[in-house]
C-alpha positions in Angstrom: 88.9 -139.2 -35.8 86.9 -142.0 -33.9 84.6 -143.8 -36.4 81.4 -142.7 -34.2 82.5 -139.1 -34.4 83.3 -139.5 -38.9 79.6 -140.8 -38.9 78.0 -138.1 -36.7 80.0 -135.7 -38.8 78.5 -137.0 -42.0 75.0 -137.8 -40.4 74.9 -134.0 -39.3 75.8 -133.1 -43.2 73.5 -135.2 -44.9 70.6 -134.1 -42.9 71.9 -130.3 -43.6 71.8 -130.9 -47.3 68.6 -132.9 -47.0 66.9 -130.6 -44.7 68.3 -127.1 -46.7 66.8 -129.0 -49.9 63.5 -129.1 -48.7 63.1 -125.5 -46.9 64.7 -123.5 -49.4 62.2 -124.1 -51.9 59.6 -122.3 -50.2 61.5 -119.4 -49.9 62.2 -119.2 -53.3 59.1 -120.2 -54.5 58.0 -117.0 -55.9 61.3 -116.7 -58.7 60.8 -120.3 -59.8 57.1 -119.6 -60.9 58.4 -116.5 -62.1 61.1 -118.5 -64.1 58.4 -121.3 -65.2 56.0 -118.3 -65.9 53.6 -120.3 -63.7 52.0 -118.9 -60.2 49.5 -121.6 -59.5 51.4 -124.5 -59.9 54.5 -123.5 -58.2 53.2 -124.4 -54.9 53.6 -128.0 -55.9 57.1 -128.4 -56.0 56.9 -128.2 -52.2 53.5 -130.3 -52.1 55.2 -132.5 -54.7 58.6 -133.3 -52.0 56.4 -133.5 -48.7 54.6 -135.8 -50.2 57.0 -138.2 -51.4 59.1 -137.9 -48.2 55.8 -138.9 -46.0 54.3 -141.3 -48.1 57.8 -143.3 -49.1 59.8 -143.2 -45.8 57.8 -146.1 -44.0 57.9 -147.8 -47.6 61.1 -147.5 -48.2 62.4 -148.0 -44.7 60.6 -151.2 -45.0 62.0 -152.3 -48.2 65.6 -151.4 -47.9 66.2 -152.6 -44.3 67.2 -155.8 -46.2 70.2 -154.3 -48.2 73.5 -152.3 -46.7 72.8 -149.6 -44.7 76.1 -147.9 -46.3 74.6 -148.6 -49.6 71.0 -147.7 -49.3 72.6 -144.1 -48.1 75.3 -143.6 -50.6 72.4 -145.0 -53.4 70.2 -142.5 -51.4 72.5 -139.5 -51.7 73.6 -139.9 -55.1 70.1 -140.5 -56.5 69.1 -137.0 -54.3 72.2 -134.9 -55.7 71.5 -135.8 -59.3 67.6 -135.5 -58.8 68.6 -131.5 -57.7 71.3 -131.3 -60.3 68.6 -131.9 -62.8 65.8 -129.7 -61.0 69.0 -127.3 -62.3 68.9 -128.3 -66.0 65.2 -128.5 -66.4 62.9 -126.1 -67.8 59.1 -126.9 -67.3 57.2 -127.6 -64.0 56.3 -131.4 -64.9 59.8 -132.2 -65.5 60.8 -130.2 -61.8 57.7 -131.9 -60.3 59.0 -134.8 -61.1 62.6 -134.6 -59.7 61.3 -133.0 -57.0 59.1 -136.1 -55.7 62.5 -138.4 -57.1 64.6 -135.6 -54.3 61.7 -136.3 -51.7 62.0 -140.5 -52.0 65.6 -140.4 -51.9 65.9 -137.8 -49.0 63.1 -140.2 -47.2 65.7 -143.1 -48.2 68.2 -141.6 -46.3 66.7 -140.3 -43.6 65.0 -143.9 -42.7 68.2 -145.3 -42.6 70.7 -142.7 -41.3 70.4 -143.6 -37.3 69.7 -147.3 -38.0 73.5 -147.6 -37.4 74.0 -146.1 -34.1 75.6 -147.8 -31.8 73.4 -149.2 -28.7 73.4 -147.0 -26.2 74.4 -144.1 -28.1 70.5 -143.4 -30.3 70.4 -139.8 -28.2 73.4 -138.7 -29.3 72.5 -139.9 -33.1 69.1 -138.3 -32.5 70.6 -134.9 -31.5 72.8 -134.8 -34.6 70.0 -135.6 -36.8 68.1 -132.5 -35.1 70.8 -130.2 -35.5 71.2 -130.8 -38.8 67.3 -129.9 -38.9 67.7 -127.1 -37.4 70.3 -125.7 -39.3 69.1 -126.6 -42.5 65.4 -124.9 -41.5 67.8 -121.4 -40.7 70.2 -122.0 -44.1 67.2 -122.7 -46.1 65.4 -119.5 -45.4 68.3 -117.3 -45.3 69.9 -118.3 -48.4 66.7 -118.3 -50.1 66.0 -114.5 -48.5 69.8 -113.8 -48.7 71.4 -111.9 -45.5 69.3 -109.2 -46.0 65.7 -110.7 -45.1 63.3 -111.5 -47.5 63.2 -110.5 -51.2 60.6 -107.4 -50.3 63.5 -104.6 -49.4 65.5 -106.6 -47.2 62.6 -106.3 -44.8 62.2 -109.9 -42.8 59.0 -111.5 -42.8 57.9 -115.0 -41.4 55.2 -115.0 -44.7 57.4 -114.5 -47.5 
């Protein structure tokens, strides 16, 4: 496999993962503050990663041009799968505030710095795999949080649950 195609490939996964983080929380939003035996709060979570995403990308795009690109996205990657392995582990909403806005920074990370390496010429192609992986992730994240069935009201879809 061509090294352009290997880093599409992984370009298109990482923005899956990145993308399926950040939509599937909405869709499940209603079972965490069941689990956290909070309703108002809850909403944060998302607040909490849109935020950090927004606010750190142009920071961090800024800051890290200076290093690797490959290892501002592998530091990027592994910071955001152990921030969600711990959203797993906690047990109160500070603590999954908190790695939630740690998930947003390091998905910003990454996403800053994913199509900084595409060849010259070759940025619409990079572009088109980074929206793909958008798109997909927006459909994964909504139907695995709603399961195959719709949404978590009697399998009934909805586009406001």
């Amino acid at each position: 496999m061509p090294r352009a195609s290997l880093w599409l490939s992984a370009l298109f996964i990482a923005t899956l993962a990145l993308g399926t983080d950040e939509f599937v929380i909405a869709g499940v939003l209603n079972r965490v503050a069941s689990d956290l035996s909070t309703t108002p709060g809850a909403g944060q979570l998302v607040t909490g990663f849109a935020l950090a995403f927004e606010l750190g990308a142009p920071v961090l795009a800024v800051w890290l041009d200076r290093f690797s690109h490959k290892n501002v996205l592998v530091a990027g990657l592994t910071v955001f799968v152990i921030a969600n392995l711990g959203c797993a582990l906690v047990s109160g909403l500070l603590g999954l505030l908190i790695l939630r806005v740690i998930a947003g920074l390091s998905a910003a990370t990454v996403s800053t710095t994913r199509c900084s390496r595409s060849p010259e010429g070759k940025q619409g192609i990079f572009l088109s795999a980074v929206t793909s992986g958008l798109t997909v992730a927006l459909f994964m994240g909504s139907r695995s949080a709603h399961g195959s069935r719709g949404s978590s009201r009697g399998g009934q879809p909805s586009c406001s649950s």
